[in-house]
C-alpha positions as CSV (number, residue, x, y, z in Angstrom):
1,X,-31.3,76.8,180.9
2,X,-31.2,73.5,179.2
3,X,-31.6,70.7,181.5
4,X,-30.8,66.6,181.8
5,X,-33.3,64.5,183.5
6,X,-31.1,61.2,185.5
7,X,-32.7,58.5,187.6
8,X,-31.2,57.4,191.0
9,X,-32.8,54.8,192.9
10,X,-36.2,55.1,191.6
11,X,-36.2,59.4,191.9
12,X,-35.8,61.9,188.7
13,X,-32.9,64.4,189.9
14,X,-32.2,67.3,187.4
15,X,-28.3,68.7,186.7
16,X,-27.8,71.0,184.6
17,X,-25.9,71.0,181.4
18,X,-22.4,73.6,183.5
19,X,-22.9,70.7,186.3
20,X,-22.6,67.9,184.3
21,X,-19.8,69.7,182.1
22,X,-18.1,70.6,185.5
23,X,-18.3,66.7,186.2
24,X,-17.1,65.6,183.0
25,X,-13.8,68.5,183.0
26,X,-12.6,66.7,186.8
27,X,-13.2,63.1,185.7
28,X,-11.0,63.8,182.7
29,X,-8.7,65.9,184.5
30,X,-8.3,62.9,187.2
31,X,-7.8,60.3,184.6
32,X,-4.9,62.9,182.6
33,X,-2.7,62.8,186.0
34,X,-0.6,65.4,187.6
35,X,0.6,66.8,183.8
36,X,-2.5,68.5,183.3
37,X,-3.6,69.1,180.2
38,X,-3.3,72.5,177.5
39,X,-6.8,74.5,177.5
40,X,-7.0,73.8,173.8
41,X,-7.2,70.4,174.1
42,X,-9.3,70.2,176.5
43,X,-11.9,71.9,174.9
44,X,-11.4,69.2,172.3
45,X,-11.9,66.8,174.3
46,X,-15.2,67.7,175.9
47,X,-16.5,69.1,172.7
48,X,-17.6,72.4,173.5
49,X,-16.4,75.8,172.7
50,X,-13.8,78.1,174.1
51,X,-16.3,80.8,175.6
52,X,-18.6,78.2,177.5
53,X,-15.1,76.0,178.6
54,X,-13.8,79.3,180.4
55,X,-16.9,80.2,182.2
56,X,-16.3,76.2,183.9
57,X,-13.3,76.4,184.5
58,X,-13.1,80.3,185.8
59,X,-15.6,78.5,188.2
60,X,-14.1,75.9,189.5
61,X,-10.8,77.5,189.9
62,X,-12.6,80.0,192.2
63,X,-13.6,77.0,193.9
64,X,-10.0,75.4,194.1
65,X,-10.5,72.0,192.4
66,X,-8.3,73.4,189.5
67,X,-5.7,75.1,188.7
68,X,-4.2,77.1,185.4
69,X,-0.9,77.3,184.9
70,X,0.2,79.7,182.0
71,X,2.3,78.3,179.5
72,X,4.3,79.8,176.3
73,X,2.9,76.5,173.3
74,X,3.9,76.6,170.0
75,X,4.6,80.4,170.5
76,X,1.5,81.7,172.0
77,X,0.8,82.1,175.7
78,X,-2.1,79.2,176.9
79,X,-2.8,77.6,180.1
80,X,-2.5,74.0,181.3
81,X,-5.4,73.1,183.3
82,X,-4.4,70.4,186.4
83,X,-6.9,69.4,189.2
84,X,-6.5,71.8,192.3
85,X,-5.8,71.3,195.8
86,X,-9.4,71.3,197.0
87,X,-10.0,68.3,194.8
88,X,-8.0,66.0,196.7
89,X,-9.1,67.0,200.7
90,X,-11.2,64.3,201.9
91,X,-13.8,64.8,203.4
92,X,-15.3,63.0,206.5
93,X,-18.1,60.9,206.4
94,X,-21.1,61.4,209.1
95,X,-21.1,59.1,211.6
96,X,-25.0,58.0,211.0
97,X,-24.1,57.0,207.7
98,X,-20.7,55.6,208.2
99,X,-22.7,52.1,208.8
100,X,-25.2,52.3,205.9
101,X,-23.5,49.4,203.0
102,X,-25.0,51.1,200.1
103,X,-22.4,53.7,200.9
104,X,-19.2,51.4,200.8
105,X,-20.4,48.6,198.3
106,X,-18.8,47.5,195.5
107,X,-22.2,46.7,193.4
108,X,-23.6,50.3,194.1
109,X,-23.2,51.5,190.7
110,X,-25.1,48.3,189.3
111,X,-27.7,48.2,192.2
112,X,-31.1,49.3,190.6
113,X,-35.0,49.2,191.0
114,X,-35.0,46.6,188.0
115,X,-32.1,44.7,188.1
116,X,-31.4,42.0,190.0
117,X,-29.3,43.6,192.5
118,X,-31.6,46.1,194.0
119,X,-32.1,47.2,197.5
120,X,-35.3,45.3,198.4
121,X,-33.4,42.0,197.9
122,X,-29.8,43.2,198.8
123,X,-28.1,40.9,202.0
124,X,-25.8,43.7,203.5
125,X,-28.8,45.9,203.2
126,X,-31.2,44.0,204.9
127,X,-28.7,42.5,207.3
128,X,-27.7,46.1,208.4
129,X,-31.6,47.2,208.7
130,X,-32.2,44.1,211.1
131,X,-29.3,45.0,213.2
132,X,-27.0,42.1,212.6
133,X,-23.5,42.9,212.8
């Protein structure tokens, strides 16, 4: 299985290439809205084939964060694809993390061993660690 190497925080994690596709198919999805969007297209849009689209989405359908609808376009019976239930139940947060501000920061995405906003110089982060309030 072909895989992607990513770097968080200083560590290598590995995804592979369904996980990342998986990631890419709800991002869009979110961003489309409640419409949805026709199968077709959306194999257009994440530029990969038919076969290896319907083995993602078959998958996370099972899993409830999508749904297909079928649909009669231009003649021909497709599906619109729409982000399922399960995608929108929160979920709730352990309380030993709730505190942690890496979790809730605004900055996390730019926070980075090499950049200037990092966690060795970060003020909420150090803050928390000493136990101020």
């Amino acid at each position: 299985m072909v895989q992607e190497r990513a770097s968080a925080e200083g560590g290598n994690y590995l995804s592979s290439v369904p996980e990342i596709l998986e990631r890419r198919l709800l991002k869009l999805l979110s961003e489309i809205g409640d419409e949805g969007i026709l199968q077709k297209e959306l194999w257009k849009k994440l530029n990969i084939d038919s076969r290896k689209g319907i083995k993602i989405v078959r998958r996370l359908e099972k899993q409830g964060l999508l749904v297909r609808q079928s649909v009669i376009h231009r003649g021909r019976k497709t599906y619109i694809v729409k982000l399922g239930p399960k995608y929108y139940v929160k979920k709730t947060i352990p309380s030993d993390v709730v505190g942690i501000p890496c979790f809730f920061c605004n900055l996390l995405e730019d926070c980075g061993e090499k950049i200037s906003i990092n966690p060795v110089n970060c003020p909420k982060l150090n803050s928390w660690l000493a136990g101020d309030p």
